[in-house]
ChimeraX commands (.cxc) that place a marker at each C-alpha (Angstrom):
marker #1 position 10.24,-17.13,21.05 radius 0.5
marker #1 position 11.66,-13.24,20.92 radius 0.5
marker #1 position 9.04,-10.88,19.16 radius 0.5
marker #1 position 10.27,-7.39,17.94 radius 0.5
marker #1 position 7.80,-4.17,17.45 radius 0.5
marker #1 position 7.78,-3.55,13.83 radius 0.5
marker #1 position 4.51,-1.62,13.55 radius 0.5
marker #1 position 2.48,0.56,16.11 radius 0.5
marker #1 position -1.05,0.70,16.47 radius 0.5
marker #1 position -1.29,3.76,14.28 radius 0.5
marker #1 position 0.34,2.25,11.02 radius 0.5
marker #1 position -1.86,-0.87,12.28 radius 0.5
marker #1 position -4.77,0.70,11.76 radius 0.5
marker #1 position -3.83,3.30,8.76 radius 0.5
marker #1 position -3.10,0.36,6.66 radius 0.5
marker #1 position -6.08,-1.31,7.86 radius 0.5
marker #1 position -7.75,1.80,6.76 radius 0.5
marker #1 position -5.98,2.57,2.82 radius 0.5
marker #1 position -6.87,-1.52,2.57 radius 0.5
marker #1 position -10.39,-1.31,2.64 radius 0.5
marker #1 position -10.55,2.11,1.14 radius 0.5
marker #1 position -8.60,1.08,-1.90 radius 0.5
marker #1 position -11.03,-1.77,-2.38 radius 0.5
marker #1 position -14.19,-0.02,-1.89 radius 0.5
marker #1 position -12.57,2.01,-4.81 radius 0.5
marker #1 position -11.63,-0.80,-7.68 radius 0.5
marker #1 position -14.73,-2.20,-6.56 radius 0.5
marker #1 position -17.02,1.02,-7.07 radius 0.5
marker #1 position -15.04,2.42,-9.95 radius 0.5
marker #1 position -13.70,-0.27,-12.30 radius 0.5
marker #1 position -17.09,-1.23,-13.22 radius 0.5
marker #1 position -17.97,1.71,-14.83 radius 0.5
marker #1 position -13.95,1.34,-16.82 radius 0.5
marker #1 position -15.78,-1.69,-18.18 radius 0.5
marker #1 position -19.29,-1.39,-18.23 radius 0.5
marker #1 position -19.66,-3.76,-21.13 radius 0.5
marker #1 position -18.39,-6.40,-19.57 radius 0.5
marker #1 position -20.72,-8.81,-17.82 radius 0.5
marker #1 position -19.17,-8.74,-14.33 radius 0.5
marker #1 position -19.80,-5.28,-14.33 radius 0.5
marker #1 position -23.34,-4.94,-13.84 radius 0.5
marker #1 position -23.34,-7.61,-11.22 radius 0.5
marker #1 position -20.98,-6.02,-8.97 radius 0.5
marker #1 position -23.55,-2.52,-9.64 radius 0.5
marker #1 position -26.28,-5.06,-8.54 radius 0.5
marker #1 position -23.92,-6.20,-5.46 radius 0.5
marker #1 position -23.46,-2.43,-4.35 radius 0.5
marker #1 position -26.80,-1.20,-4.49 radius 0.5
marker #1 position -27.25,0.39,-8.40 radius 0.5
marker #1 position -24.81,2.99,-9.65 radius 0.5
marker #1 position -26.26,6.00,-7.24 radius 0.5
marker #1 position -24.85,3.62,-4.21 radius 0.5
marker #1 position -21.56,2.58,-5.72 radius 0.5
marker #1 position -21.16,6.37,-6.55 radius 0.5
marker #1 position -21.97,7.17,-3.26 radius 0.5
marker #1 position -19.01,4.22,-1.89 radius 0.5
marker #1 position -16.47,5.75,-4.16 radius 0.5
marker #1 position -17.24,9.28,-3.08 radius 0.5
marker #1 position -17.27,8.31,0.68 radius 0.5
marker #1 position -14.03,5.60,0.10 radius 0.5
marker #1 position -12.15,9.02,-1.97 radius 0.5
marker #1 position -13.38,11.09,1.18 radius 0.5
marker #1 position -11.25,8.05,3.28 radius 0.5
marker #1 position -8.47,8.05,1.49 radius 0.5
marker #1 position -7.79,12.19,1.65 radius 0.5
marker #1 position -8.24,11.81,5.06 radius 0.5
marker #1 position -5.91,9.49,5.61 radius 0.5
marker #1 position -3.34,10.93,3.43 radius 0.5
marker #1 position -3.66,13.90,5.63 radius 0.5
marker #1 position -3.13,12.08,9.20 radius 0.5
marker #1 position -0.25,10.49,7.95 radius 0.5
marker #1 position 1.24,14.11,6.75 radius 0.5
marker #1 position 0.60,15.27,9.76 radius 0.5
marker #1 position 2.08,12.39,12.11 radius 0.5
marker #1 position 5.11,12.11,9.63 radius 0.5
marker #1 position 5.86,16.27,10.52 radius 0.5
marker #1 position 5.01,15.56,14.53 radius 0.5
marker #1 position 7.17,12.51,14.42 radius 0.5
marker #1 position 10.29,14.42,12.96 radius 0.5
marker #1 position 9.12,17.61,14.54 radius 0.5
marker #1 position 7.91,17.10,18.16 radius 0.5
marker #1 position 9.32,13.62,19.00 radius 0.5
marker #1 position 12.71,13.53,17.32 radius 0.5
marker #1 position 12.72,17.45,17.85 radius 0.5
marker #1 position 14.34,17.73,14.00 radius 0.5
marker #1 position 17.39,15.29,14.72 radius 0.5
marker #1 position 16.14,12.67,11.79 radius 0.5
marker #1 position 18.52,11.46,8.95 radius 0.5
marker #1 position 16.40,11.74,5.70 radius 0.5
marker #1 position 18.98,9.68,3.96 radius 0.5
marker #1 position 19.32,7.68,7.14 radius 0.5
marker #1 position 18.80,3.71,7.32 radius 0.5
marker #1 position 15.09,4.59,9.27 radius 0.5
marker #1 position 14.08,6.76,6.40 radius 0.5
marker #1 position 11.49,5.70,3.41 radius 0.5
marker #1 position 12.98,7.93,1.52 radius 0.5
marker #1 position 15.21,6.08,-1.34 radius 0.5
marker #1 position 19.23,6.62,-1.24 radius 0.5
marker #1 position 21.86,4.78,-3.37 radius 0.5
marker #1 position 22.17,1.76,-1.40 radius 0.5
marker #1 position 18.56,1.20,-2.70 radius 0.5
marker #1 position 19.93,1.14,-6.47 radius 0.5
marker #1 position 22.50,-1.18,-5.22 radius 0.5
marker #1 position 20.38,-3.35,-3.71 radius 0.5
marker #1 position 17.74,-3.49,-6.74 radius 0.5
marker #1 position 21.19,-4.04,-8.87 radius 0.5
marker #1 position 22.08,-6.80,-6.75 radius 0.5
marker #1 position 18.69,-8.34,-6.54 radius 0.5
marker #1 position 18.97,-9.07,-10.64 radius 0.5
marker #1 position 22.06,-10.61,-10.25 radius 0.5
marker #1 position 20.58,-12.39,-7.07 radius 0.5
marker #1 position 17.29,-13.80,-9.60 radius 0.5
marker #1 position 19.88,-14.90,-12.12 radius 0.5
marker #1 position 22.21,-16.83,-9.68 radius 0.5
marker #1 position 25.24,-14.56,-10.26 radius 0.5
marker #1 position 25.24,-13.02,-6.69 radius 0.5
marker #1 position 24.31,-13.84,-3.07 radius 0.5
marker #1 position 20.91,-12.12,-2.09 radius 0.5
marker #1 position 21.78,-8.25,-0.80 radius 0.5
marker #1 position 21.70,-7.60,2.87 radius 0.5
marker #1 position 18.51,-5.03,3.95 radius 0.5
marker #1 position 17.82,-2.44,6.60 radius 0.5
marker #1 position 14.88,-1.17,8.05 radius 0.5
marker #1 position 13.38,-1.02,4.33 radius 0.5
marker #1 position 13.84,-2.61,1.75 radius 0.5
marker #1 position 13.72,-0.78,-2.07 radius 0.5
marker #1 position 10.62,-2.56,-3.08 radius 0.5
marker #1 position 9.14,-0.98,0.65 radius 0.5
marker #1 position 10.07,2.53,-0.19 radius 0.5
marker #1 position 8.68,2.16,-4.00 radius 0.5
marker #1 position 5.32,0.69,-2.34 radius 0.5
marker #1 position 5.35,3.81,0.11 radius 0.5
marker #1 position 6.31,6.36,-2.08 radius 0.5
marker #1 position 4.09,5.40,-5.21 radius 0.5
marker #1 position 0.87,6.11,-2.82 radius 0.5
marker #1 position 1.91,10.18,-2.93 radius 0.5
marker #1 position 2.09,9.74,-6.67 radius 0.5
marker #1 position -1.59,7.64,-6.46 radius 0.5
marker #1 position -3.40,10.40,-4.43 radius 0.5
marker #1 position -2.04,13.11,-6.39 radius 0.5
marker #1 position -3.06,11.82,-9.53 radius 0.5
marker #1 position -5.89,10.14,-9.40 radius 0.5
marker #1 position -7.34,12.27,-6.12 radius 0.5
marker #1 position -6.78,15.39,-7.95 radius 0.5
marker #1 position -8.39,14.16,-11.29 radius 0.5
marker #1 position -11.11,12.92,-9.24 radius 0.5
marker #1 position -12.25,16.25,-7.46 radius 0.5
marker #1 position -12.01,17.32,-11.01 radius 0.5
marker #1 position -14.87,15.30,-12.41 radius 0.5
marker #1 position -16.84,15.46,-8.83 radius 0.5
marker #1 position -16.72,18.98,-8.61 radius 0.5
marker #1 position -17.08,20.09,-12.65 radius 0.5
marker #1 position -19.04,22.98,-12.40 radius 0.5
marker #1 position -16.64,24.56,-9.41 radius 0.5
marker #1 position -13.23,23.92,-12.13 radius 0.5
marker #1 position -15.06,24.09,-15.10 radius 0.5
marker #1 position -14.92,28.09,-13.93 radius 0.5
marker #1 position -11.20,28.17,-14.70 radius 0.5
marker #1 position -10.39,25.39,-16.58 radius 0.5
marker #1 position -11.73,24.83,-20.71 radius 0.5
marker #1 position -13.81,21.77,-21.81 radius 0.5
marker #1 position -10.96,20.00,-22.55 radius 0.5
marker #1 position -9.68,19.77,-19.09 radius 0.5
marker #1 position -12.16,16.96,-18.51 radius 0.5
marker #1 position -11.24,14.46,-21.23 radius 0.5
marker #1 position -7.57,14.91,-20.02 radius 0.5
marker #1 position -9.03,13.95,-16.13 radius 0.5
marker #1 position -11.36,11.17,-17.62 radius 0.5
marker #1 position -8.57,9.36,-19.42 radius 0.5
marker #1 position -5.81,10.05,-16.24 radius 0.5
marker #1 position -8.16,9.20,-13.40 radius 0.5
marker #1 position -8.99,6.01,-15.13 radius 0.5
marker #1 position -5.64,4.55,-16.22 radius 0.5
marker #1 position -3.91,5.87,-13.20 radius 0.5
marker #1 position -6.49,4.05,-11.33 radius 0.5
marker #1 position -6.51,0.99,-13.36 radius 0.5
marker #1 position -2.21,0.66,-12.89 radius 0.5
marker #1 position -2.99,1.20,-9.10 radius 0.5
marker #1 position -5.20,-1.85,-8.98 radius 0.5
marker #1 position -3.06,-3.83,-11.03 radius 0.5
marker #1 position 0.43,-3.02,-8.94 radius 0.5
marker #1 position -1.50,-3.52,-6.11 radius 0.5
marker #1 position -3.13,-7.00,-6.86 radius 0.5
marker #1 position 0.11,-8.35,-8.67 radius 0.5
marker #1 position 3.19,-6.53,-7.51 radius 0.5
marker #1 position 2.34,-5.85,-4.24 radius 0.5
marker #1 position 0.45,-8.80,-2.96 radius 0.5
marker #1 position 3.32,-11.01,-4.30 radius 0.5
marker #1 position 6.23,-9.20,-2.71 radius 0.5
marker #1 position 4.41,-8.88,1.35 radius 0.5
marker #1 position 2.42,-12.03,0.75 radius 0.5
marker #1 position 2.82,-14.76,-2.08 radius 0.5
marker #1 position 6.80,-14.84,-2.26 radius 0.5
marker #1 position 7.98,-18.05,-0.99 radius 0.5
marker #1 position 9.38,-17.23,2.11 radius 0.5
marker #1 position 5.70,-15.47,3.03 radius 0.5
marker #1 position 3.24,-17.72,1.68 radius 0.5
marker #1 position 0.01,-17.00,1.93 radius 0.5
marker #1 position 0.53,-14.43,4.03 radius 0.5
marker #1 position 2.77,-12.28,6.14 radius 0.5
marker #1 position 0.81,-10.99,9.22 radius 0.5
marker #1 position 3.39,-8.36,10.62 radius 0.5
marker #1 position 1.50,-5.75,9.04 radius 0.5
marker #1 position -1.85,-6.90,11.66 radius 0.5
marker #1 position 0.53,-7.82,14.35 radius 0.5
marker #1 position 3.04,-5.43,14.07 radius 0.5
marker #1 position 5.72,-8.25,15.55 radius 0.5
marker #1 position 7.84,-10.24,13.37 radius 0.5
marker #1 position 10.00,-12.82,15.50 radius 0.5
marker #1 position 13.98,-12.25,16.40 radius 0.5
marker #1 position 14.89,-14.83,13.99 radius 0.5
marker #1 position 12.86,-12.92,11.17 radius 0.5
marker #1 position 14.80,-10.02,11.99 radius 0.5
marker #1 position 18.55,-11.42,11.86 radius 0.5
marker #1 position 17.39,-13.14,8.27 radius 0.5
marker #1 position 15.49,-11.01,6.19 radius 0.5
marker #1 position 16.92,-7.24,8.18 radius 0.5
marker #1 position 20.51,-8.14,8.89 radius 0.5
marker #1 position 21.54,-4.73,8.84 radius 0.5
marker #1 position 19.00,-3.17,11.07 radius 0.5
marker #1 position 19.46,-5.96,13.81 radius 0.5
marker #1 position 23.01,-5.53,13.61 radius 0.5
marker #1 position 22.67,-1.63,13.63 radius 0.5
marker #1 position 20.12,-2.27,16.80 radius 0.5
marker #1 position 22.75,-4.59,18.46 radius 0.5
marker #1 position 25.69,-2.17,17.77 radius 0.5
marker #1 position 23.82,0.59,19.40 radius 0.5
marker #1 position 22.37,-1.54,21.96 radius 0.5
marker #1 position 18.70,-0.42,21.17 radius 0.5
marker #1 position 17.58,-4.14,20.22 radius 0.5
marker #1 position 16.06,-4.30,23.64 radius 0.5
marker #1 position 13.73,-1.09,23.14 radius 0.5
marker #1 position 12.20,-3.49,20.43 radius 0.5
marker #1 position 11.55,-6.47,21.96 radius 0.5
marker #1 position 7.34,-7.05,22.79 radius 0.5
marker #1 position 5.53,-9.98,24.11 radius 0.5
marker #1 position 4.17,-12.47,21.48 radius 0.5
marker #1 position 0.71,-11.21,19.88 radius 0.5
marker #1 position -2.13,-11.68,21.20 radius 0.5
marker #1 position -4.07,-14.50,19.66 radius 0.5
marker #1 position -7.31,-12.83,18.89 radius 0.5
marker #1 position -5.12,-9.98,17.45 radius 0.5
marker #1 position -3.27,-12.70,14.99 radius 0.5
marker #1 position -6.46,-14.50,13.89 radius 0.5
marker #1 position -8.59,-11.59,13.24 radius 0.5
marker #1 position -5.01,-10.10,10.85 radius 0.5
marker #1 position -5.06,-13.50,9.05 radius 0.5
marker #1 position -8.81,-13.35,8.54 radius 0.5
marker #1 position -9.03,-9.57,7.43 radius 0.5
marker #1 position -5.93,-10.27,5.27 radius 0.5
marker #1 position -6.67,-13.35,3.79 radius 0.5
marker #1 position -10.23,-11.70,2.94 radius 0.5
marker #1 position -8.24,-8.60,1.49 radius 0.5
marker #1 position -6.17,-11.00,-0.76 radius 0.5
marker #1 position -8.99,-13.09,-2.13 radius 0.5
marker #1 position -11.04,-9.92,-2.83 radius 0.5
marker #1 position -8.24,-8.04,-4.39 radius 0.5
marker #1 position -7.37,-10.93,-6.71 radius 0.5
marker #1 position -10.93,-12.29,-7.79 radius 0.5
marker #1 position -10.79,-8.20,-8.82 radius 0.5
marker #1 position -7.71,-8.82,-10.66 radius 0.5
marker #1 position -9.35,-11.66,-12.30 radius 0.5
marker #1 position -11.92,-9.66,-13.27 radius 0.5
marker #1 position -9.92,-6.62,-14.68 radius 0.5
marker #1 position -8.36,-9.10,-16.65 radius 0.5
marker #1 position -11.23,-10.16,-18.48 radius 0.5
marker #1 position -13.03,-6.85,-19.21 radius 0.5
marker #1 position -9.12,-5.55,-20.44 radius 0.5
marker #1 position -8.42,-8.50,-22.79 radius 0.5
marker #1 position -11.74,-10.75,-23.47 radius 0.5
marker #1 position -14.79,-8.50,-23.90 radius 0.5
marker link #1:1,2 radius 0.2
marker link #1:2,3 radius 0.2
marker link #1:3,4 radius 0.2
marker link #1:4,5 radius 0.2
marker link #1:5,6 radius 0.2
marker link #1:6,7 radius 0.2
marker link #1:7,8 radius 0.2
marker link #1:8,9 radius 0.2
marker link #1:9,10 radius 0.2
marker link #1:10,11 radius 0.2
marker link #1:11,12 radius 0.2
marker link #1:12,13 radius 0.2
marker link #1:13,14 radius 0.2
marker link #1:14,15 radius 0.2
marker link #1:15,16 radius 0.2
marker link #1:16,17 radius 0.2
marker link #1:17,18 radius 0.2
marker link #1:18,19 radius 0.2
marker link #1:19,20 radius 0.2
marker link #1:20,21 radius 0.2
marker link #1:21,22 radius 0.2
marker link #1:22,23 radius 0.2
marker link #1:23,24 radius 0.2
marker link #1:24,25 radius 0.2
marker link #1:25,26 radius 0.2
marker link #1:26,27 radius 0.2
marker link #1:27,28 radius 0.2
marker link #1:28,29 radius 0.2
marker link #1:29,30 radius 0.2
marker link #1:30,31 radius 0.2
marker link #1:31,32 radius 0.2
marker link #1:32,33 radius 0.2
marker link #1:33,34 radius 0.2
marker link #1:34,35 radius 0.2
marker link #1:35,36 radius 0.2
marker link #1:36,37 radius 0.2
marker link #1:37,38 radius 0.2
marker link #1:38,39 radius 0.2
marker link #1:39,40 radius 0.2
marker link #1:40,41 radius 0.2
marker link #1:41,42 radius 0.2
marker link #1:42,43 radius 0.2
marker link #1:43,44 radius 0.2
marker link #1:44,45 radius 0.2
marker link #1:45,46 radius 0.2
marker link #1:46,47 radius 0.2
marker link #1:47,48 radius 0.2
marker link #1:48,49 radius 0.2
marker link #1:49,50 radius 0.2
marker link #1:50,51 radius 0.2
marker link #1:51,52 radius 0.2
marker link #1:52,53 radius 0.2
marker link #1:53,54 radius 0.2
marker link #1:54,55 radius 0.2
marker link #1:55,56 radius 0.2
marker link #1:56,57 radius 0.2
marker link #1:57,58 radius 0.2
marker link #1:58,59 radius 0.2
marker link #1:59,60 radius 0.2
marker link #1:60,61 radius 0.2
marker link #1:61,62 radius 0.2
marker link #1:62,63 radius 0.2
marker link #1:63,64 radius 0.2
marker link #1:64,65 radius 0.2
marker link #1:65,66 radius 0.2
marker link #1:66,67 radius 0.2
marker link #1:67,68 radius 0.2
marker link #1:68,69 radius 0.2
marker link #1:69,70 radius 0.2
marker link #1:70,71 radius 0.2
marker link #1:71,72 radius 0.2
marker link #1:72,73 radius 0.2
marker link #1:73,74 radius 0.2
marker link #1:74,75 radius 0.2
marker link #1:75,76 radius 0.2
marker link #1:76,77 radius 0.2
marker link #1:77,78 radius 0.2
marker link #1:78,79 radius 0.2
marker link #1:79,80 radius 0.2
marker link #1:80,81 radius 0.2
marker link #1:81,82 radius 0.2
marker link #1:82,83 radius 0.2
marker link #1:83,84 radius 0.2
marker link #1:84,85 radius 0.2
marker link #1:85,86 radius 0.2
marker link #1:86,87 radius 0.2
marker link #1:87,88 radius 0.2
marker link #1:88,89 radius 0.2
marker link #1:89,90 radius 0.2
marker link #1:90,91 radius 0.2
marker link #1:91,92 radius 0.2
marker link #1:92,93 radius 0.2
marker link #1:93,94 radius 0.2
marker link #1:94,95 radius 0.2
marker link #1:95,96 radius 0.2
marker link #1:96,97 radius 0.2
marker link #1:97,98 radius 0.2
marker link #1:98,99 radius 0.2
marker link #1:99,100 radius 0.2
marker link #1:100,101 radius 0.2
marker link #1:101,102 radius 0.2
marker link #1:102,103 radius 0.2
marker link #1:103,104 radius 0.2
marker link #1:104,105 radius 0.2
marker link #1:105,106 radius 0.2
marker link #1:106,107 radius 0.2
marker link #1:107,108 radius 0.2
marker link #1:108,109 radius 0.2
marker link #1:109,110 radius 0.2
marker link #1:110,111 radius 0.2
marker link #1:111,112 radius 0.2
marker link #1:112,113 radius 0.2
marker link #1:113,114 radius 0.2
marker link #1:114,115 radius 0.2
marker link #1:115,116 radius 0.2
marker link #1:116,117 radius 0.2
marker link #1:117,118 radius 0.2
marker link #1:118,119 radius 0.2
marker link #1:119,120 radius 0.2
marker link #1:120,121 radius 0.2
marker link #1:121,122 radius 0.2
marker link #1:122,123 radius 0.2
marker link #1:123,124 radius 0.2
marker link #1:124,125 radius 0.2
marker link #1:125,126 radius 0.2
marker link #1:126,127 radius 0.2
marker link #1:127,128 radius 0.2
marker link #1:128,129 radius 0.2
marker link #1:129,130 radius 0.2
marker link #1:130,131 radius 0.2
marker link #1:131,132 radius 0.2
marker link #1:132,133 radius 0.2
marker link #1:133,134 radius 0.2
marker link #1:134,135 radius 0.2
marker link #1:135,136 radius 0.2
marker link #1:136,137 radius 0.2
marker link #1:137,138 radius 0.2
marker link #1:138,139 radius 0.2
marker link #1:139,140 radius 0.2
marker link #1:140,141 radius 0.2
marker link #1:141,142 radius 0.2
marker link #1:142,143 radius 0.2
marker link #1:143,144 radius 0.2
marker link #1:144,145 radius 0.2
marker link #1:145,146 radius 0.2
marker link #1:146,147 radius 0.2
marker link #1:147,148 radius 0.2
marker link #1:148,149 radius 0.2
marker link #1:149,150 radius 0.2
marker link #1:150,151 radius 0.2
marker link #1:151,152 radius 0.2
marker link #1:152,153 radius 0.2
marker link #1:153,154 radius 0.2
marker link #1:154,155 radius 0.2
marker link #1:155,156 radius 0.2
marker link #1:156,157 radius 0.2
marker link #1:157,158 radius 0.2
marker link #1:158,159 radius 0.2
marker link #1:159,160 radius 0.2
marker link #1:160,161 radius 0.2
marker link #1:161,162 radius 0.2
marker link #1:162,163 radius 0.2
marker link #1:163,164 radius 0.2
marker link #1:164,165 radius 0.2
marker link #1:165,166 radius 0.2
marker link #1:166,167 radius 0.2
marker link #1:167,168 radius 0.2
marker link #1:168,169 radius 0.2
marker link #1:169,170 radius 0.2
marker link #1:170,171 radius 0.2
marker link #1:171,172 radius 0.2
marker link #1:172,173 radius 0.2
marker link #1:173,174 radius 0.2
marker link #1:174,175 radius 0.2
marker link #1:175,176 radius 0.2
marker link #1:176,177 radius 0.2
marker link #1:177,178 radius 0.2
marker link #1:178,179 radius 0.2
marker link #1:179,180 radius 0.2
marker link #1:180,181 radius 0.2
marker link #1:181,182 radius 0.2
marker link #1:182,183 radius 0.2
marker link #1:183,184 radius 0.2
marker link #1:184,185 radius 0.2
marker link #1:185,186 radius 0.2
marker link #1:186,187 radius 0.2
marker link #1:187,188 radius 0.2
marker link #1:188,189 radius 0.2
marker link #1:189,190 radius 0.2
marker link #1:190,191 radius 0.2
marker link #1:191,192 radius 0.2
marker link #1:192,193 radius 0.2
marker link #1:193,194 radius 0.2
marker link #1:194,195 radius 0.2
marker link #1:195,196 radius 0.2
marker link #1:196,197 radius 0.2
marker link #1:197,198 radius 0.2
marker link #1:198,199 radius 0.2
marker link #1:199,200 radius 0.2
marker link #1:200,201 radius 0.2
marker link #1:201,202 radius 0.2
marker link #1:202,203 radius 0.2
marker link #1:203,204 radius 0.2
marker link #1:204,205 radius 0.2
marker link #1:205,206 radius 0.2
marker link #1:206,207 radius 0.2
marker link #1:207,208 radius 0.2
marker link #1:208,209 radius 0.2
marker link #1:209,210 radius 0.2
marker link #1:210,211 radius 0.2
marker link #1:211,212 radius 0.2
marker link #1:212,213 radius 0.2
marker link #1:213,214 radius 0.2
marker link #1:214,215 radius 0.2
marker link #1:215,216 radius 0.2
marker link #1:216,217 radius 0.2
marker link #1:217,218 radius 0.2
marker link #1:218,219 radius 0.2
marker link #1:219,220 radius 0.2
marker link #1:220,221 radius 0.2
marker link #1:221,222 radius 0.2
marker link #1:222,223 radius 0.2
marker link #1:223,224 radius 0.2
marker link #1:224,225 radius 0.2
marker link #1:225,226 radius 0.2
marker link #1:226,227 radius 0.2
marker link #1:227,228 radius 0.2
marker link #1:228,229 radius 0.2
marker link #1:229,230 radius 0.2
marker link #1:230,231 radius 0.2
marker link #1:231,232 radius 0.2
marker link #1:232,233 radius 0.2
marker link #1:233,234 radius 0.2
marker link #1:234,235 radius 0.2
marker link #1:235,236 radius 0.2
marker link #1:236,237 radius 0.2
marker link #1:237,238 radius 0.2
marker link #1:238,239 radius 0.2
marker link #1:239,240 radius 0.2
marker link #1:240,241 radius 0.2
marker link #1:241,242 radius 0.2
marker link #1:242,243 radius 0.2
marker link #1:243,244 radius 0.2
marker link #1:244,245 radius 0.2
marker link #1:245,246 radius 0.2
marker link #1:246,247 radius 0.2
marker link #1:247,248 radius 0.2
marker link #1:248,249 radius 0.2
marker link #1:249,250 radius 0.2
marker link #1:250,251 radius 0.2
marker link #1:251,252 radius 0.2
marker link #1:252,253 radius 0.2
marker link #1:253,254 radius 0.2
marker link #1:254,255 radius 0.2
marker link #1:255,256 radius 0.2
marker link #1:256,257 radius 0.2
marker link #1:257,258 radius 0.2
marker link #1:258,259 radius 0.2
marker link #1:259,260 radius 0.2
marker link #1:260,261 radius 0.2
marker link #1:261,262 radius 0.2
marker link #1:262,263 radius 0.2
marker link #1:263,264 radius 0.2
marker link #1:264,265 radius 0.2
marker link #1:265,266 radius 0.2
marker link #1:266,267 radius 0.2
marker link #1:267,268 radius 0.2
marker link #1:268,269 radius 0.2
marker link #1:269,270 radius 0.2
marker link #1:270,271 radius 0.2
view
């Protein structure tokens, strides 16, 4: 069986890195959202008492600034240093959204509702880019509204009282429509759609097989075969130590996340 590279070992790790930072930080913070709910003071219990679980979120926040940054920073060297400025930001490599994206997303509803064929996808696909792109709008938000509130005597010098209500209400909704895209939207479209299920392991692997390629990235592996790259791409299969412990990281990723989920539900709607 053919194997292509999909992933390197630093967008491995990174996501390895934003996954278990994101859930130190539902777990640490959504607790407090719903404090009167029962679950609430049994995950405290779980983390130590609220001085520990403040102390996760804090170091978890601390995490997820840093990572933000690395990425920033490899982003600039990749375009910078390595492609030495010659990179398409419209191009079929690039996360950043162009209007074959609305097309596709246009075509996908007709797709759903059996009026279409399924659209063809590069690289990326629209829901991809959306997943990528929403994580600038995450950290600015919420990260920003949370050194707010951490640091309210330092702001509190040039901002009025008010300020902090504003941060309260933002750092807490933004944070609870992170969780919930996350656990439901995102989880279903890498992991729980049909042709995935339960799980799609190229994120831990960062291989996805030739055949994977030709059906659900026709255009890139005709765009690789055109410009006779495909070859640069192809890898030996993964290791299997390196496949079990992905399935047993992400498998314990997806049952957290959605017994979190479950539990979000109840304090919204039934408490």
């Amino acid at each position: 069986m053919t194997y292509i590279k999909r992933f390197n070992a630093f967008h491995r790790i990174l996501h390895i890195i934003v996954a278990v930072s994101f859930i130190g930080l539902v777990a640490s913070g959504m607790p407090l959202r719903y404090s009167y709910a029962p679950w609430a003071a049994w995950i405290m219990r779980l983390l130590g008492g609220y001085e520990n679980a403040g102390i996760v979120h804090r170091v978890c926040a601390i995490v997820t600034f840093g990572y933000f940054i690395v990425h920033i920073l490899y982003v600039l060297y990749h375009i910078v240093i390595v492609r030495k400025l010659r990179f398409k930001i419209f191009g079929p490599e690039s996360l950043v959204p162009r209007l074959k994206d609305f097309v596709d997303i246009y075509k996908s509803f007709k797709w759903f509702l059996g009026k279409g064929p399924r659209p063809e996808f590069d690289r990326w696909t629209y829901w991809e880019k959306f997943d990528y792109l929403a994580v600038f709008w995450g950290v600015g938000m919420i990260g920003v509204s949370g050194l707010i509130l951490w640091f309210p005597e330092f702001f509190g010098r040039f901002f009025p009282g008010w300020i902090f209500n504003i941060t309260t209400i933002v750092h807490s909704d933004e944070a609870l429509l992170a969780a919930g895209f996350i656990f439901t939207i995102h989880f279903f479209n890498t992991h729980l759609r049909p042709e995935k299920f339960p799980m799609d392991t190229v994120i831990f692997t960062g291989r996805l097989t030739l055949e994977e390629l030709k059906n659900e990235r026709p255009l890139e592996y005709k765009r690789l075969t055109e410009e006779k790259r495909l070859e640069e791409y192809i890898v030996p299969e993964p290791k299997g130590w390196v496949f079990g412990s992905g399935v047993i990281f992400g498998f314990s990723v997806i049952f957290i996340g959605l017994s979190l989920l479950v539990l979000i539900i109840l304090g919204q709607f039934f408490y």
